[in-house]
N, C-alpha and C positions, 0 to 999 in steps of 0.2 A: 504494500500500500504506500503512496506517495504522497506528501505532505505540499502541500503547497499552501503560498503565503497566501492569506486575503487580500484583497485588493483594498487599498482605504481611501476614500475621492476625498479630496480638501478643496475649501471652498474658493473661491477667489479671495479672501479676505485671509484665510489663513494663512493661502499661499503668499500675499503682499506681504503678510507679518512676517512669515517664514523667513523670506527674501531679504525683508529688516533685520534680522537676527543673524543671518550669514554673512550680511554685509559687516555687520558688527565683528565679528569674529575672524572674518578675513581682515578686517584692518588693525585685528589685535596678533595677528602673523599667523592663524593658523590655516588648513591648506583644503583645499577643497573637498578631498576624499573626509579630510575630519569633519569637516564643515556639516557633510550631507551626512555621515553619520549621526551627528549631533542631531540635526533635525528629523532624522528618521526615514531617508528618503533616498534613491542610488543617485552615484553621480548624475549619470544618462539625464533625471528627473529634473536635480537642481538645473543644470543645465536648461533642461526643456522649460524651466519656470523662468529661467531668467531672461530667455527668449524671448517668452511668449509674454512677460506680466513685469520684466524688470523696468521701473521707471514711471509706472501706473500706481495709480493709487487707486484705495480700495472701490468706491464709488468706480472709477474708469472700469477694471477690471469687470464687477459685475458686469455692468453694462454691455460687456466684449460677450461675456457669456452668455448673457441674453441674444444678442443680436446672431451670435453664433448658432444658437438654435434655432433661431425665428429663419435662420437661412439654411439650416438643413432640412425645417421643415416646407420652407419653401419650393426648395429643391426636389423633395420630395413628391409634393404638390406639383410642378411641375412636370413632373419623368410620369406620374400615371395621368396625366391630362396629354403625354406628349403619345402612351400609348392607347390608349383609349382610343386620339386621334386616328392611328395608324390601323386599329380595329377596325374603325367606321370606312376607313378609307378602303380599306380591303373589302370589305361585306359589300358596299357601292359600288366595287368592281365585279361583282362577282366570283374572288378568289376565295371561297371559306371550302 
């Protein structure tokens, strides 16, 4: 049997704190591997956070996340109205 870690999702605001708290420690010399340690999270992550959320503040950040979804869902919305179309257009042809 194989153990695998939980996944843990942090919120945009954790992750802005987080990102405060390593900035902290990186400018008291310690290194990044320790850094992500300390927060709980693999390099790869920190990385990916500071990418994605470094320089944002909290308010911004939600906001990214909101929009972010409102655009996958749109996308979503999209792609079955795009095949839907592509349905109707076949069945008017007579290809079913």
């Amino acid at each position: 049997m194989t153990m695998t870690a939980k996944r843990k999702r942090h919120s945009p605001e954790q992750i802005i704190r987080k990102l405060g708290e390593a900035e902290k420690m990186l400018a008291q010399g310690h290194d990044v591997p320790a850094v992500a340690r300390e927060l709980g999270v693999t390099e790869g992550t920190y990385y990916r956070w500071k990418n994605q959320y470094g320089g944002l503040k909290a308010e911004d950040a939600k906001r990214l996340k909101e929009l972010e979804k409102q655009n996958d869902r749109l996308k979503r919305l999209l792609a079955e109205a795009e095949l839907e179309k592509a349905a109707l257009k076949e069945l008017a042809e007579g290809n079913f």
